[in-house]
DRENGU-170858 format. One record per residue (C-alpha): residue number from 1; x, y, z. Coordinates in nm, 4 decimals, decimal comma. Layout:
 num       px       py       pz
 NUM        X        Y        Z
...
This chain:
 num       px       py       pz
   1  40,2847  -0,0020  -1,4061
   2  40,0042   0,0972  -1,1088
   3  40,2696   0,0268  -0,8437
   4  40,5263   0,2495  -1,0293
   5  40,2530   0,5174  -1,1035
   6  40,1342   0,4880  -0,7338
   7  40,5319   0,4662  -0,5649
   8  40,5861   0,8215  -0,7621
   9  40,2495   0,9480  -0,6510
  10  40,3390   0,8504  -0,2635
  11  40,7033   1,0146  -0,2906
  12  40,5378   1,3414  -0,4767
  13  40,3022   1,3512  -0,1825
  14  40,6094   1,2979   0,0566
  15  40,8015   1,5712  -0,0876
  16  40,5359   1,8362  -0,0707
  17  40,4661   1,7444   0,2493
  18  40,8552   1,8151   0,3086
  19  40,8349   2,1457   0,1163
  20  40,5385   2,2658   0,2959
  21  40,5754   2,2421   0,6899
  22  40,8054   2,5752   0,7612
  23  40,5246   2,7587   0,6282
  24  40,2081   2,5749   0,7329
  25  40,3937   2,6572   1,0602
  26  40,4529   2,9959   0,9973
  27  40,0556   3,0495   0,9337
  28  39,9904   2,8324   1,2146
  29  40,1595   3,0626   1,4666
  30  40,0187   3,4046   1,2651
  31  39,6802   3,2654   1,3101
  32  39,7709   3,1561   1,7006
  33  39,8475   3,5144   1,7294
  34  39,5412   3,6517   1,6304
  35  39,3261   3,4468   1,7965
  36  39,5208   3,5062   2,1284
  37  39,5163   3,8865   2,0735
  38  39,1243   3,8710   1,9679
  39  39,1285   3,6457   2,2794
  40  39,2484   3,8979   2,4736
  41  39,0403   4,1474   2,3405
  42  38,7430   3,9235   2,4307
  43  38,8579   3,8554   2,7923
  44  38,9167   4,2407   2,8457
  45  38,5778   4,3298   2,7028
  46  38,4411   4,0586   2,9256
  47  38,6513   4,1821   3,1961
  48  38,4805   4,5572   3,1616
  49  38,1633   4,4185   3,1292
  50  38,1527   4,1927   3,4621
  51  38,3418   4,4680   3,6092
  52  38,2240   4,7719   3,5980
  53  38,4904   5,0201   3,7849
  54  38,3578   5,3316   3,6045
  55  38,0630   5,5010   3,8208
  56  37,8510   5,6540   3,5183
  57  37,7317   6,0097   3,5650
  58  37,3502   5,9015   3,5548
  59  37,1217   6,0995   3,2531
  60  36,9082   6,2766   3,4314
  61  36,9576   6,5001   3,7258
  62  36,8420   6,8696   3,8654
  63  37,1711   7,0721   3,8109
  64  37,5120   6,9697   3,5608
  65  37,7413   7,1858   3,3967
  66  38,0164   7,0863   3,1763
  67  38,3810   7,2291   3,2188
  68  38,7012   7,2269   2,9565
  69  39,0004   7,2665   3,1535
  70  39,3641   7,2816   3,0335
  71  39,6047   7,0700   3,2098
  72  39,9610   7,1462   3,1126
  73  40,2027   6,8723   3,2486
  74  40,4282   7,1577   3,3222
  75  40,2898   7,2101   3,6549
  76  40,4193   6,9717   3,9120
  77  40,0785   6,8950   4,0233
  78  40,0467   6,6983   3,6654
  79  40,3937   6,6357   3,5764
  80  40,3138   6,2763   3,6738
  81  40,1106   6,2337   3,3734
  82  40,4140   6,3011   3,1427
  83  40,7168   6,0777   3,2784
  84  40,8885   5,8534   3,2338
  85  40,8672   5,9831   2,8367
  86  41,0074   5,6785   2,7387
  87  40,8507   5,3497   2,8319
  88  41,0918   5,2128   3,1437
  89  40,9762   4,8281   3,1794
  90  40,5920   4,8097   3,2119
  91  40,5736   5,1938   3,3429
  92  40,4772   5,4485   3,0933
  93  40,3228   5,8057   3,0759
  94  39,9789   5,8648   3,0103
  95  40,0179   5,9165   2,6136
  96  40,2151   5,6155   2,5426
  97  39,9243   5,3919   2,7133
  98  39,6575   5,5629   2,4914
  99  39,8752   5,5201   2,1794
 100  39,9726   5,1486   2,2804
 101  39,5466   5,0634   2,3499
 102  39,4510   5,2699   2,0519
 103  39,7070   5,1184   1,8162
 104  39,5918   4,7550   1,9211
 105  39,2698   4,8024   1,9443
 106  39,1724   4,7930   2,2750
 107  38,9929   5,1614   2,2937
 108  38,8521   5,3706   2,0369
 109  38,9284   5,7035   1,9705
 110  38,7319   5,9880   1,8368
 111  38,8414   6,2837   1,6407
 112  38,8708   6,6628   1,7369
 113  38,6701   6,9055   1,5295
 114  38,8092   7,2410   1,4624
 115  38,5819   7,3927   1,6851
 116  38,6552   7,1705   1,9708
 117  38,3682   6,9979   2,0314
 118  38,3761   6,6369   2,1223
 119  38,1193   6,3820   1,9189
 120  38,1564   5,9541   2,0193
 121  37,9855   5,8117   1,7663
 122  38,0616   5,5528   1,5155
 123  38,1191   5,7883   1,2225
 124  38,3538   6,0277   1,4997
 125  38,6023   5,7726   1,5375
 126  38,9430   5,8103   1,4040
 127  39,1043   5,5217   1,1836
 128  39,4620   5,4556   1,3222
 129  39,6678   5,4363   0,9842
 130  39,5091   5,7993   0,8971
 131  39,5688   5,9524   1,2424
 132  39,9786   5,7980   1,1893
 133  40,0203   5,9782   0,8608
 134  39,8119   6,2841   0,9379
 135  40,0848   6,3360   1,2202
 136  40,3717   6,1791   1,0595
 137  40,4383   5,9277   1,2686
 138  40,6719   5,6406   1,1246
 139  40,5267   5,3014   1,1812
 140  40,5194   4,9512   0,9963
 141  40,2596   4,7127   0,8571
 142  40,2946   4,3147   0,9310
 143  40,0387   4,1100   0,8520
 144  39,7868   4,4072   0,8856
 145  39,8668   4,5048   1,2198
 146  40,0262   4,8298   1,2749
 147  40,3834   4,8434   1,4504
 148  40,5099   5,1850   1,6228
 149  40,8594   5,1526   1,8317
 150  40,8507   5,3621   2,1074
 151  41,1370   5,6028   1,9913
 152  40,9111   5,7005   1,7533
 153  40,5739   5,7693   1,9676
 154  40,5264   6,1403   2,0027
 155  40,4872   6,1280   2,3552
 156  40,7328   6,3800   2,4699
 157  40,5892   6,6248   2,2353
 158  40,2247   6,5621   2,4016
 159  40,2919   6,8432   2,7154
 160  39,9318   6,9389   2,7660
 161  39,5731   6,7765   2,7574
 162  39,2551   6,9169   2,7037
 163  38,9958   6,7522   2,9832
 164  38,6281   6,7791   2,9618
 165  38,4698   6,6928   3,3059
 166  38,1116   6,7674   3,4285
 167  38,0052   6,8741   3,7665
 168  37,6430   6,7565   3,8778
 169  37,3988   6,7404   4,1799
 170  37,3277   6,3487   4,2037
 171  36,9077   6,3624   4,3451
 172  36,9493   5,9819   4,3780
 173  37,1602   6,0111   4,6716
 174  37,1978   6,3397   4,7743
 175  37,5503   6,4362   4,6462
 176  37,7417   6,6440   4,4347
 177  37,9956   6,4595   4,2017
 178  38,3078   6,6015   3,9610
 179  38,3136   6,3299   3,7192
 180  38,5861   6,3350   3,3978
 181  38,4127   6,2835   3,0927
 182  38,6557   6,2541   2,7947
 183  39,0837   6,3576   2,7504
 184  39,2328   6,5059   2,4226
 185  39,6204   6,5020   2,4088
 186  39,7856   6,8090   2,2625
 187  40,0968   6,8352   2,0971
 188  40,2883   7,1577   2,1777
 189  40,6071   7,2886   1,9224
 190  40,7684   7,5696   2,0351
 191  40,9420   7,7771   1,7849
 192  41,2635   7,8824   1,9272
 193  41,3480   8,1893   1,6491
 194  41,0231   8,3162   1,6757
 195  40,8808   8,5563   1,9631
 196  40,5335   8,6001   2,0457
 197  40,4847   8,9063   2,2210
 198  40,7358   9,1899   2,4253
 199  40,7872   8,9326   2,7118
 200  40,9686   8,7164   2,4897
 201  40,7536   8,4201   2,5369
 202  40,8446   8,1377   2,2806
 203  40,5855   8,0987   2,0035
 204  40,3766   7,8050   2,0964
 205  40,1816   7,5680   1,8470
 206  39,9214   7,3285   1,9703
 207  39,8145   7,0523   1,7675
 208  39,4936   6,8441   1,9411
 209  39,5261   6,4875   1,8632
 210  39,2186   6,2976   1,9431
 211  38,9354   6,2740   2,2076
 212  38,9403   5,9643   2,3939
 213  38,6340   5,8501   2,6228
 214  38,6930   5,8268   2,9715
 215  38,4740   5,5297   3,0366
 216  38,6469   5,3477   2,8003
 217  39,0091   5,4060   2,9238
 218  38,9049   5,4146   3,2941
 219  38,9105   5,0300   3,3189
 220  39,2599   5,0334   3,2174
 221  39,4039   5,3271   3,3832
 222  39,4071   5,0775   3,7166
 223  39,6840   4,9074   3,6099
 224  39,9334   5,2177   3,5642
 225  40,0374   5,4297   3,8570
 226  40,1334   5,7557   3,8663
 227  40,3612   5,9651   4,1452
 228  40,1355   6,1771   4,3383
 229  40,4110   6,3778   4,5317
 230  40,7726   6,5178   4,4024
 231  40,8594   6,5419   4,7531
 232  40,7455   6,1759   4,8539
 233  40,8558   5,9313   4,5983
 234  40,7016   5,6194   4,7321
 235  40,3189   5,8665   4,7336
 236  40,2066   5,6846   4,3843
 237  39,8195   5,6742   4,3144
 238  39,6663   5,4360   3,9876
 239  39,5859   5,6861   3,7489
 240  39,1936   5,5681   3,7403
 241  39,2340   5,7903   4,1234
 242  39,4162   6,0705   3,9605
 243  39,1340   6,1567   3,7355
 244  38,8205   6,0503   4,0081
 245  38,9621   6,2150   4,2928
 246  39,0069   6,5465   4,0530
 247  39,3651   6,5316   4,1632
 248  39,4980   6,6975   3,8502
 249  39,5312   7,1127   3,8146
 250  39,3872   7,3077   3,5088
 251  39,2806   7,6335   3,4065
 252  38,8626   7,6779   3,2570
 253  38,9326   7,7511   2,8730
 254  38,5630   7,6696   2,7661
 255  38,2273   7,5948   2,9225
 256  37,9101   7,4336   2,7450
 257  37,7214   7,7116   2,6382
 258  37,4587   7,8179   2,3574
 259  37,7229   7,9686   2,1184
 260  37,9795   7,7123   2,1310
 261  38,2276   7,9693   2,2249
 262  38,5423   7,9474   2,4135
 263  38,5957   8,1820   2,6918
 264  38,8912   8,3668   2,4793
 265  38,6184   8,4189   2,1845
 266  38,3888   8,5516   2,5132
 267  38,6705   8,8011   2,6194
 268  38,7904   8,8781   2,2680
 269  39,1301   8,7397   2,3632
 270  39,1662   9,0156   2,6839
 271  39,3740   8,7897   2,9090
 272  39,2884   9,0002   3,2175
 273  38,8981   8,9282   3,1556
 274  38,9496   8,5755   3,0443
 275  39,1635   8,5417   3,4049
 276  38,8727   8,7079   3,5810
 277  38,5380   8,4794   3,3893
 278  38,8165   8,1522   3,5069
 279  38,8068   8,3059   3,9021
 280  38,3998   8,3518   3,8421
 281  38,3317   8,0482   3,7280
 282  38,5125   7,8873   3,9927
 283  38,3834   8,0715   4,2375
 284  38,0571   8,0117   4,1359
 285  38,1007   7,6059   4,1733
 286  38,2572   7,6296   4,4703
 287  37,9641   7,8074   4,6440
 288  37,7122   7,5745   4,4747
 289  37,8947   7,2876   4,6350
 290  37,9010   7,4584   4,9899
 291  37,5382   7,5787   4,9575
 292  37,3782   7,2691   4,7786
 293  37,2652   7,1811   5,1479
 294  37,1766   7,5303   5,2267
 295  37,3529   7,8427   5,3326
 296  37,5842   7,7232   5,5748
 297  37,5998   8,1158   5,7600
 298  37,1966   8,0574   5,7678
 299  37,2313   7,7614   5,9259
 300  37,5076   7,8394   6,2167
 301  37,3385   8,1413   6,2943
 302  36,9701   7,8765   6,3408
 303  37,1886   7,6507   6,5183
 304  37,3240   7,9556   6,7793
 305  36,9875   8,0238   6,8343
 306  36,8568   7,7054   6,8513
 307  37,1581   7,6403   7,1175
 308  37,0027   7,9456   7,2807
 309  36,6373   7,7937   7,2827
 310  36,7934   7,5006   7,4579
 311  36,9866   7,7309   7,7101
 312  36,6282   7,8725   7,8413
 313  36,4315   7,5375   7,8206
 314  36,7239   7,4140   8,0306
 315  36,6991   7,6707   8,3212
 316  36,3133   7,6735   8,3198
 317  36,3424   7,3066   8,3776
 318  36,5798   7,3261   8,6608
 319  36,4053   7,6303   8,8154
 320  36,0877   7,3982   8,8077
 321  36,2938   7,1164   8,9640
 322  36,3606   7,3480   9,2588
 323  36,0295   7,4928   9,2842
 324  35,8424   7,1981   9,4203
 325  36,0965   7,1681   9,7210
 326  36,0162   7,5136   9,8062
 327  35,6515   7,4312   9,8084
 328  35,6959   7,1648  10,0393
 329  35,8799   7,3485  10,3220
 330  35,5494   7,5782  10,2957
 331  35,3411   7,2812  10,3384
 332  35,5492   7,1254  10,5851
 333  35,5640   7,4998  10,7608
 334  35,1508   7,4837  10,7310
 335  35,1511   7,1419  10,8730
 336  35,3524   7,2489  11,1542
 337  35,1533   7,5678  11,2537
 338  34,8523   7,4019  11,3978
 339  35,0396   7,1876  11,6003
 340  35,2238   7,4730  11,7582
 341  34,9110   7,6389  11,8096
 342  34,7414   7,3694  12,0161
 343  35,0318   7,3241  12,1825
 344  35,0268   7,7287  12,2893
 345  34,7125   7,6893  12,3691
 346  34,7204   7,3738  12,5877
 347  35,0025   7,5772  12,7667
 348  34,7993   7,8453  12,8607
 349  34,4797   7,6899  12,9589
 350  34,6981   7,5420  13,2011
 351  34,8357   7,8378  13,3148
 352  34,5010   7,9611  13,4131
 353  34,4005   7,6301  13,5697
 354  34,6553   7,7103  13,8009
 355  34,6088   8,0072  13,8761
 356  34,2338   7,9880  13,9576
 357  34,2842   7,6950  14,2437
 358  34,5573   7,8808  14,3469
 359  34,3079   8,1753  14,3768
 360  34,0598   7,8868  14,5779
């Protein structure tokens, strides 16, 4: 009776252990997933940390001021940022790499007020799921990861960005820096039915997405390139260069100031004055960048007249060379008298020597 009871208890054991292996393997490989993808998240975390590519803007120096600009891919200056609109192999525009590192986690992102200010904090970031059905984007759920195809990321919608960068005087080292501080995608619908003014400009809707931090996409942006030159194809820079060498084009909407106000609130929407504050402003950081070392006119016209100091201390020098040469023929002339002198004078005492015996 035990060896039936223990037979059946070996072949019950046998057949769960049948049953059971396509889905022990199943949750093997789900759970070899996630550590690889928390793996990877580790090694680029690691990989930021050991190296740094970001040069921080340090926290205290003499002179900053932050900028908004608006960069529409429109202008062919930017248009790099928008294509290819669908991913083509590994390249893909500069929305569909935020979406793809937002959706799995690699970067954060941070939510837009509706004043426009830009918070990164903890309580500022955006959960993904809510910023997917706030924009009604389709996506699926498996396993409690978040799936988006690419037909159905928005990213040829996304035709302008709003960039926050801040211009400072670095004491440390003597030098004046543009450094991009944080990126917001916009998403721009054009209604086709509806005009906006007499020009017949298209109605325009502009929907802000998120704010992402530039320090913590810059270590990424290294590995995408970006075309640099419609007329030279084979010109591509990493994006990471785009953004530091302030290769990108875009109009001053806002500045950091006391009342938080944009520069259209400033000019109650009067294009003309909003165009003119844009040209001020950039005026204005252009000639602080010339004249952070001093007034360059100032310092030609020192130099013309230092070149003129040199001219004079130049001739007195040589006249002084020649002088002593001069004073030596004098000498030598001196020198040379008295000998001439006895010499006359011997002469004519002999002369009269002469003459006397001649006179004997």
């Amino acid at each position: 009776m035990k060896r039936v009871f223990f037979l059946f208890t070996v072949v019950l054991f046998a057949v769960v252990a049948v049953a059971q292996p396509p889905q022990r393997v199943a949750q093997q490989q789900e759970q070899q997933k996630a550590k690889q993808n928390s793996a990877s998240t580790a090694m680029s975390m690691r990989a930021q940390i050991s190296f740094p590519t970001a040069v921080e803007m340090p926290e205290e120096v003499v002179w900053r001021r932050d900028i908004y600009r608006e960069i529409s891919l429109d202008e062919d200056v930017n248009s790099g940022l928008y294509y290819p609109v669908e991913p083509q192999g590994r390249q893909l525009n500069l929305f569909t790499y935020i979406f793809k590192l937002a959706l799995n986690g690699y970067i954060p992102l941070y939510e837009y007020p509706t004043d426009g200010s830009d918070v990164f904090t903890e309580e500022a970031k955006v959960d993904m799921k809510n910023l997917l059905h706030d924009f009604h984007i389709r996506y699926e759920e498996q396993n409690g990861r978040l799936k988006v195809e690419n037909s159905d990321i928005p990213s040829s919608e996304v035709k302008k960005y709003y960039l926050k960068e801040s211009a400072y005087y670095d004491q440390a080292n003597s030098s004046f820096h543009i450094k991009v501080q944080a990126l917001c995608p916009v998403m721009v619908e054009e209604d086709e039915f509806t005009l906006s003014d007499d020009n017949g400009d298209k109605q325009v809707t502009q929907y802000p997405l998120f704010w992402v931090k530039y320090s913590e996409l810059e270590p990424f942006l290294n590995r995408q390139t970006v075309m640099a030159s419609s007329m030279n194809n084979a010109a591509q820079v990493s994006m990471d260069d785009f953004f530091t060498l302030n290769m990108y084009r875009g109009k001053i909407y806002k500045t950091n100031n006391a009342m938080g106000k944009t520069l259209s609130q400033l000019c109650n929407g009067d294009k003309d004055k909003m165009t003119a504050e844009q040209k001020r402003i950039e005026a204005e950081l252009e000639a602080f960048k010339k004249t952070i070392f001093g007034d360059p006119a100032k310092r030609d016209s020192l130099d013309s007249i230092a070149a003129l100091n040199d001219k004079k201390a130049d001739k007195k020098v040589k006249s002084a060379k020649n002088k002593p040469s001069s004073d030596k023929g004098v000498k030598a002339a001196k020198q040379k008298s008295p000998k001439s002198e006895k010499a006359s004078s011997s002469s004519n005492s002999s002369a009269r020597v002469s003459v006397r015996r001649q006179r004997h």
